[in-house]
C-alpha positions, 0 to 999 in steps of 0.5 A, spaced: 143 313 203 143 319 207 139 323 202 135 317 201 133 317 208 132 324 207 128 325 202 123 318 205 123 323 211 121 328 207 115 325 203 112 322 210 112 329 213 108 333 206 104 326 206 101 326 213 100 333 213 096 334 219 099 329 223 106 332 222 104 340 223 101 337 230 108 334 231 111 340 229 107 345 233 107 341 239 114 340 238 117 347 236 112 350 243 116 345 247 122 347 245 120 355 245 119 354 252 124 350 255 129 356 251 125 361 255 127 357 261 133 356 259 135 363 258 133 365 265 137 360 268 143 362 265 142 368 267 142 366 274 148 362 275 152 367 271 151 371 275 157 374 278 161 369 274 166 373 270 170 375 275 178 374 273 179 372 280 172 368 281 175 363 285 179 367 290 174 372 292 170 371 299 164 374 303 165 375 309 159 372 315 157 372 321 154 367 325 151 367 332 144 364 336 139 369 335 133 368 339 136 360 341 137 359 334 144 359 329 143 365 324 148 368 319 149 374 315 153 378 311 153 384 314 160 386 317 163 391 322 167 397 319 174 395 322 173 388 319 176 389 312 183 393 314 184 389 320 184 382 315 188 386 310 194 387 315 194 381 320 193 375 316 198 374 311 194 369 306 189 375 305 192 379 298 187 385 299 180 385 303 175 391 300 169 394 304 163 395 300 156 399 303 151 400 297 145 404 296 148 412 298 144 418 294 148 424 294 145 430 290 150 431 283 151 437 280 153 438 274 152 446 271 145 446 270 143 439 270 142 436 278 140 429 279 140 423 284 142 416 282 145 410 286 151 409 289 156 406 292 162 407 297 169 402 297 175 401 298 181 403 293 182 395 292 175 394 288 177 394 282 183 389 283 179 385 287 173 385 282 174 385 274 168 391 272 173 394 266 174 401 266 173 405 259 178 411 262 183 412 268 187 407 272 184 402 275 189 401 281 188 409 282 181 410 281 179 411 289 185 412 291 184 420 293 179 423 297 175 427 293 175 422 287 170 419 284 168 414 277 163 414 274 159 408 270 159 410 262 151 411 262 150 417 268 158 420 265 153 420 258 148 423 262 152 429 266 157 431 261 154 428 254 159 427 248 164 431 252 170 426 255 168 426 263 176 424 265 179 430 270 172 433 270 168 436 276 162 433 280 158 437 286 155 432 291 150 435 296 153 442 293 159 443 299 165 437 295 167 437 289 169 431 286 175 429 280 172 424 275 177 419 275 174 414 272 170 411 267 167 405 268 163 400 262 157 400 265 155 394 269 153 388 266 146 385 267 149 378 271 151 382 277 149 382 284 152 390 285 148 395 282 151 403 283 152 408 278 157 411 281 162 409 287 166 413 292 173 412 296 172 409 302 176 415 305 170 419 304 166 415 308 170 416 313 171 424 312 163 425 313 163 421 321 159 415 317 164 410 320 166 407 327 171 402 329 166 398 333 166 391 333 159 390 334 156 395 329 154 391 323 153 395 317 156 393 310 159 388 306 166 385 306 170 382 301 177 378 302 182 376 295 186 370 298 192 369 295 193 363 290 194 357 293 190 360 300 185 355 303 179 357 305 178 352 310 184 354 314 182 361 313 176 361 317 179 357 322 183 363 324 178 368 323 172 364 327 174 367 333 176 375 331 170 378 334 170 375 340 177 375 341 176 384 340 170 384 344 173 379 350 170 383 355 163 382 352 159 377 355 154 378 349 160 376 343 162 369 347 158 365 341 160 370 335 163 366 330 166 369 323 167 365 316 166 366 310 162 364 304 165 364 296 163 369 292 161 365 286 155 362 291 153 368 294 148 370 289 145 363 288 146 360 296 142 367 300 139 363 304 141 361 310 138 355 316 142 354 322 147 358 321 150 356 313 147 357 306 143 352 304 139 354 298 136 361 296 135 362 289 138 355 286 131 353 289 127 356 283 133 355 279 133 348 280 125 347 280 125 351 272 130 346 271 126 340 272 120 344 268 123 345 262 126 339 262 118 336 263 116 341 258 121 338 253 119 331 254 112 331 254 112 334 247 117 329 245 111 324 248 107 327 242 112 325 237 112 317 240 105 316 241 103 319 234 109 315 231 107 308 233 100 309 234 101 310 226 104 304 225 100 300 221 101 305 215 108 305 216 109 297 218 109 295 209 114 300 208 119 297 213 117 290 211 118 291 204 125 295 206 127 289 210 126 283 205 130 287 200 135 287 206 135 293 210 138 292 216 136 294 223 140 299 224 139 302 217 132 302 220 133 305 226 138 310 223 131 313 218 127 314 223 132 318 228 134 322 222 126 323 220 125 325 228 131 330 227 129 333 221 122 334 223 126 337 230 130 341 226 123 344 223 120 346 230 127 349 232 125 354 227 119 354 229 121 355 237 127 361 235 121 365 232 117 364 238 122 366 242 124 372 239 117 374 239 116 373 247 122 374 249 121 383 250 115 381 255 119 374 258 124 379 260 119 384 262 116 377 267 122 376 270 125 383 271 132 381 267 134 383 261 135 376 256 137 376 250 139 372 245 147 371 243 146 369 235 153 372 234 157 367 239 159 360 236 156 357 242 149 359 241 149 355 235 153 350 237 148 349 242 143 349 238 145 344 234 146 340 240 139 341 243 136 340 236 139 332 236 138 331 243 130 334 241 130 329 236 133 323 238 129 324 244 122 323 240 124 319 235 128 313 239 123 309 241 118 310 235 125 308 232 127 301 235 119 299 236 118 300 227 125 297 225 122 290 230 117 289 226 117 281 222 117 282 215 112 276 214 108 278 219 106 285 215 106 283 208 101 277 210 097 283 213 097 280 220 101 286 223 096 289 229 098 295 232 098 293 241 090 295 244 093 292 250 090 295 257 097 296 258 101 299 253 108 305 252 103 309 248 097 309 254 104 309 259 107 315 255 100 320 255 100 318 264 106 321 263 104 326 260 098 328 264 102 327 270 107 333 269 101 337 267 097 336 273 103 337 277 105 343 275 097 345 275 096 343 282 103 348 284 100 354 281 093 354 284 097 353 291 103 358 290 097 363 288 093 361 294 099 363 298 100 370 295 092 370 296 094 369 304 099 373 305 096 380 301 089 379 305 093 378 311 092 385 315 099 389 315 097 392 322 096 399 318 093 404 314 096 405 308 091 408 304 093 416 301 101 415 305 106 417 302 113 418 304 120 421 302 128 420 303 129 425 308 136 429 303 138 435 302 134 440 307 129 436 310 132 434 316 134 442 318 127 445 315 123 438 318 119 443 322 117 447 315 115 443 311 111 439 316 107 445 318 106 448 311 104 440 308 098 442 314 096 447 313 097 448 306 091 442 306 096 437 303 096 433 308 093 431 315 098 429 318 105 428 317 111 424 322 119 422 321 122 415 322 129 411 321 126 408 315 120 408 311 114 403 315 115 398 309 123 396 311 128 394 316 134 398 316 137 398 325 136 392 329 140 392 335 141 388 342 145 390 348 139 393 351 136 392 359 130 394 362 125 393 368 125 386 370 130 384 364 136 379 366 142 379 363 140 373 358 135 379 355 141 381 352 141 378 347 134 379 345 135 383 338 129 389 336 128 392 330 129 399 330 124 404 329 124 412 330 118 418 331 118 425 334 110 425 333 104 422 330 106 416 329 101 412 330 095 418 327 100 418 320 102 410 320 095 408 322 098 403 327 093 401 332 094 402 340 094 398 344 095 401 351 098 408 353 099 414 348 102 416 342 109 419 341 108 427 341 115 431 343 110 438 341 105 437 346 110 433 352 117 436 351 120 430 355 118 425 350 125 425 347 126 419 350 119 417 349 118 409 346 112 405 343 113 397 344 110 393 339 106 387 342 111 382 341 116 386 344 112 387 350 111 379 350 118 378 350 120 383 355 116 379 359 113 387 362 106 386 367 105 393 366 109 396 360 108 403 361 111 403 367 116 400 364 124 403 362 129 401 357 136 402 357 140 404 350 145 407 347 147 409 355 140 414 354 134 411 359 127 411 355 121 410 357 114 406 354 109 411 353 105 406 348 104 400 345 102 399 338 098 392 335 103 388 331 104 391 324 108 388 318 114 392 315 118 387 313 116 380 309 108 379 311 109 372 310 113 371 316 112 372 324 112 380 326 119 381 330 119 385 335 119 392 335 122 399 338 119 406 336 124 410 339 123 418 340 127 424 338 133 423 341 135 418 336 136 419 328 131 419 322 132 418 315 124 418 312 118 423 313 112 420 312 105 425 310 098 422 310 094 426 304 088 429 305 082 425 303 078 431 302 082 433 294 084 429 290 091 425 289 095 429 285 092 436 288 095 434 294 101 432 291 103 437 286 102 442 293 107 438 296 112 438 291 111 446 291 113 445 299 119 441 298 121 445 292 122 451 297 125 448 303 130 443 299 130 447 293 137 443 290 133 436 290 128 433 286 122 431 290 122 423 290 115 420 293 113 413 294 107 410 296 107 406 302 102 402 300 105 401 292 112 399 295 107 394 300 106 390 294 112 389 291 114 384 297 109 380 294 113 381 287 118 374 287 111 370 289 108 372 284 113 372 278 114 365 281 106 364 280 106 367 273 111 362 270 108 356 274 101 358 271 105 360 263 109 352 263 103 349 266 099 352 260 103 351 256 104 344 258 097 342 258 096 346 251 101 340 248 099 334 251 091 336 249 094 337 243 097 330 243 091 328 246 087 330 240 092 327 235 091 320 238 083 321 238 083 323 231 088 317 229 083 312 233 077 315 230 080 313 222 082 307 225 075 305 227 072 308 222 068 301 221 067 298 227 063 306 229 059 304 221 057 297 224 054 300 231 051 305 227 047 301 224 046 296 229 042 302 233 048 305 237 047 312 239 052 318 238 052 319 245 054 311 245 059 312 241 063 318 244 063 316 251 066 309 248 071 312 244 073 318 250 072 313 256 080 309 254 082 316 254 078 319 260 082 313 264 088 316 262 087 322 264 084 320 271 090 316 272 095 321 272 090 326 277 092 320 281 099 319 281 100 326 281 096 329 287 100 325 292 107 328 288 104 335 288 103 335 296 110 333 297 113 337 293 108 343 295 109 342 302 117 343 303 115 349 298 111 352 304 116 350 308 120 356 306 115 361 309 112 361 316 106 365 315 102 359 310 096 356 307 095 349 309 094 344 303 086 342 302 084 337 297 079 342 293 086 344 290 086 337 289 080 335 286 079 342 282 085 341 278 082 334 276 076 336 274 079 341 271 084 337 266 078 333 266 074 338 262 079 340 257 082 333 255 073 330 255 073 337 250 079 336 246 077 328 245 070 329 244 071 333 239 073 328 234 069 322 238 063 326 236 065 328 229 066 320 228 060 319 231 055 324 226 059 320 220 055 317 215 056 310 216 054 308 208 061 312 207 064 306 212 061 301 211 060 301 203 068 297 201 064 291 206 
């Protein structure tokens, strides 16, 4: 029977050839697409998700008001981890972690830079990253000991066995390879290819035992059986209670959030985490599951509207005593097979897109073709394709009465109203919603980049002040100038596209106690800062400790800053901090050095006497890009011999604050494509079948005088109606959705109608061509053919 079922399957398949290639290339793009989205949401919710101990790792937070609201973050003080360790007994180990540390390493004759990180001996106990070589418990147990991922040990010793071996950091400590680490799976929010021991960190002076000095990550394994919720009870008040004296702590709450959730749950409202990257998870869900349905609307529309040519065959079965369910099992069993053959078609697919796939959503994917699962998987998706499409065309063939069929009254519905006009609104509704997304996430990209940053970024460049570069600043700065390769040049805390310091605590003239509590981003300048940056003053004069000495103590205020402060006259203004009394001199235009799609923060660039971390330079205009910078490698080269000489571009890095955005707004506008192409194709599929079934009523009008234009507007009319419902239905679905999307950024667009009414006319146009194709084709027809068997 099985085999029957098959062979009748495949029969109607090689008979209908055109329509079956219809519904298997509609199918095998659906499939396609939905596997691509597939892979990448399993990439996101995996993230992190292999940890032994997953279940009982915890992030340490903390939560306080920040400018009259709650607000969270991860960030912790130095003491905190030691402190959870040694007095609370539901703690079985508690590990600092600081990222992003760039020491020189020197190996022989092979010197390079990469990207490390800093953590407590626990790490490994706490975290499962196998180790290839060395004891994991021992690993960062000394000082001087180092481990190293498998690629950068490669990289440094070759084939040699890197164990016990020697690396030179920022050529005055020498560190022990104590381990080799497997390196770091793609599904991990921690990115370093090297670590070093905590106790380094604090061997250099880089650590404090302050509480109120946030600037690293914690970790805490609970021992089993622990409750969070207890644990955060008692620990809610830890910073408050060592900062009692502290007016400014009374509100400072410490909780903590579970690891597994950190990656998908970085989004904090009020306080707690509530969204973040599930967000678009979530939303490429709902996608791909959207693109599969629509293309398994193919395959019912095309089944029943084709009914008829089917309806003696299940006629004829029925009076030789076929039963429903028999019936309805042929149907399924033809719907996945036909599933089966475009699951073929969708891996191929897939294998060829998924290199510039990855490349799209900058994460490595691939297929696991040696895992069981993948294919236990697969059969699942292929079965649940297939009874999708094919359940309803399935029960709708196997209902119809026998009688009624073999005496050639059977009539498929031409009801105003009927599932396969149902199922093409729902179709198009999809694909017009996801059109509608992608033209207003492009507008919000639009809006941000053609908002003015406040600065010039045009020819500025900036480096990573290592090695040498703070000692010969002065060198370096004068030699860039006079050497023709730049025409000016600063240093600052960090480059004019980052936050790295904020702080509170400050006082100032005519500030209360209540201002405390202001938080100020933290900048840095000894001169030039607004010649170099390009930043706009406002009132009063830039930072220069060369022409006024006593500028070491020197400010500029941001507008906001100076709003906040409530200052009649900033620049007689004075400000207290880190027990150092500054003085405005200036206040600069709002610039944007964080996210530009939200408000400007207030700001304070300090003078000298506070600390630097990059050094700015504006090329000179008058050579060309690469003159200017092959004379500043030479300089570095010089004055920091040891050390590479590593520039970006500010405006380069400027851009990539738009990248999420855009990657958001490339996949909507792939799906939507790609949705579009499948109901179009759908589409075509239908008109076509309708202008076989009309073949002679389109002979009787020609004859009776009717006009080509006549009879394609009355063949793509029905379908035009369709396509203009689902604009209806979607437009108000798309604004709702669309607007709680916005609502994630404070600098926004509003949504007009022309969004509107540009995506219906254009899914307009391409649905009248796709149909008019085969209207017009019907109408040209010679009605003699037609009308000739009459």
């Amino acid at each position: 029977m099985i085999k029957n079922y098959f062979k009748t399957a495949w029969r109607n398949l090689v008979r209908n050839k055109a329509y079956s290639l219809i519904n298997i290339l509609g199918l095998s793009i659906g499939m396609a697409a939905c596997m691509l989205i597939i892979l990448w949401v399993q990439n996101q919710v995996s993230h992190d998700q292999f940890h032994k101990n997953l279940d009982r790792i915890y992030v340490v937070n903390n939560r306080d008001m920040n400018d009259g609201v709650k607000f969270a973050w991860a960030w912790t003080p130095n003491i905190m981890g030691p402190t959870l360790k040694k007095d609370y007994p539901e703690v079985a180990d508690a590990v600092r972690y600081s990222e992003g540390q760039r020491f020189l390493f020197t190996v022989g004759e092979k010197k390079m830079v990469p990207s490390g990180a800093f953590a407590d001996p626990g790490f490994f106990s706490v975290f499962s990253f196998p180790l290839l070589r060395g004891e994991a418990k021992n690993a960062l147990k000394e000082v001087y000991n180092i481990v190293l991922t498998e690629k950068l040990a490669r990289s440094l010793f070759g084939t040699d066995d890197p164990m016990g071996k020697i690396v030179k950091l920022d050529s005055t400590d020498h560190f022990r390879v104590t381990g080799v680490l497997k390196n770091l799976p793609d599904n991990t929010a921690f990115d370093f290819a090297y670590l070093l021991p905590w106790a380094y960190k604090d061997k250099l002076g880089w650590t404090d035992s302050s509480w109120g000095n946030n600037g690293l990550n914690t970790y805490v394994l609970l021992k089993p059986g622990a409750s969070q919720a207890v644990f955060d009870q008692k620990i809610n008040k830890i910073t408050t209670n060592h900062l009692s004296e502290n007016p400014l702590y009374k509100n400072r709450e410490v909780f903590t959030q579970p690891f597994k959730d950190q990656w998908l749950y970085s989004k904090q409202e009020n306080g707690r985490y509530t969204g973040g990257r599930i967000d678009m998870v979530r939303m490429f869900t709902a996608i791909a599951t959207l693109i599969l349905i629509i293309a398994c609307i193919n395959f019912m529309n095309l089944s029943t509207a084709r009914s008829e040519k089917r309806a003696k065959e299940v006629g004829i079965r029925k009076v030789v005593g076929a039963q429903k369910k028999g019936l309805v099992a042929q149907f399924i069993g033809e719907s996945v097979l036909l599933s089966g053959i475009a699951f073929l078609f969708a891996l191929t697919i897939v294998i060829i897109s998924l290199p510039g796939f990855s490349a799209l959503v900058d994460q490595p994917l691939h297929l696991p073709f040696t895992n069981p699962l993948f294919w236990a998987a697969a059969l699942a998706f292929i079965f649940f394709s297939g009874l999708l499409a094919g359940s309803y065309p399935a029960f709708y063939l196997s209902s119809f009465n026998p009688v009624k069929v073999l005496k050639g009254f059977f009539k498929s519905s031409t009801a105003a109203v009927n599932p396969r006009k149902i199922l093409v609104v729902i179709q198009f509704t999809f694909a017009v919603l996801l059109i509608i997304s992608t033209f207003i996430v492009m507008q919000q990209i639009r809006h941000a980049q053609a908002r003015d940053n406040g600065y010039d970024a045009r020819n500025l460049v900036f480096v990573t002040m290592n090695g040498a570069v703070e000692r010969n600043y002065k060198l370096i700065r004068n030699e860039l100038i006079s050497r023709g390769a730049a025409v000016s040049v600063t240093k600052s805390m960090s480059p004019i596209t980052e936050r790295y310091s904020d702080s509170w605590n400050f006082t100032w003239t005519g500030g209360t106690e209540e201002d405390k509590k202001v938080d100020f981003v933290r900048m840095a300048s000894d001169a030039d800062f607004v010649k170099t940056l390009g930043t706009r003053l406002v009132m009063g004069r830039d930072i220069d400790i060369y022409k006024y000495p006593g500028d070491s103590t020197a400010i500029l205020l941001n507008e906001t800053a100076a709003k906040v402060m409530h200052l009649k006259d900033p620049l007689t203004a004075t400000l207290k901090a880190d027990d150092i009394e500054w003085r405005v001199v200036g206040v600069v235009k709002d610039f944007i050095y964080q996210s530009p799609y939200e408000k400007v923060q207030q700001l304070i660039v300090f003078g000298p006497k506070s600390w630097f971390n990059t050094l700015h330079f504006k090329l000179n205009p008058a050579n060309s890009t690469q003159k200017n910078l092959d004379i500043a490698a030479g300089i570095f080269k010089q004055f920091n011999p040891e050390y590479p000489f590593d520039y970006k571009f500010v405006d380069a890095e400027y851009a990539r604050k738009f990248k999420e955005e855009q990657k958001t707004g490339t996949m909507a506008a792939l799906f939507a494509g790609l949705t579009i192409f499948i109901s179009c194709l759908g589409l075509f599929a239908l008109s076509t079948y309708m202008a076989e079934t009309r073949i002679k009523e389109i002979g009787v009008r020609k004859v009776l005088g009717a006009s080509v234009f006549h009879i394609t507007s009355l063949l793509s009319a029905s379908f035009l109606k369709l396509v203009i419902i689902s604009c209806v239905v979607a437009s108000p679905i798309a604004w709702f959705v669309m607007s709680n999307w916005l609502k994630n950024y404070q600098y926004r667009i509003s949504i007009g109608w022309p969004v509107f009414a540009g995506t219906a006319l254009l899914v307009m146009v391409i649905a009248l061509a796709t149909i008019s194709f085969q209207s017009v084709r019907a109408a040209l027809a010679n009605p003699v053919k037609a009308l000739r068997s009459e």
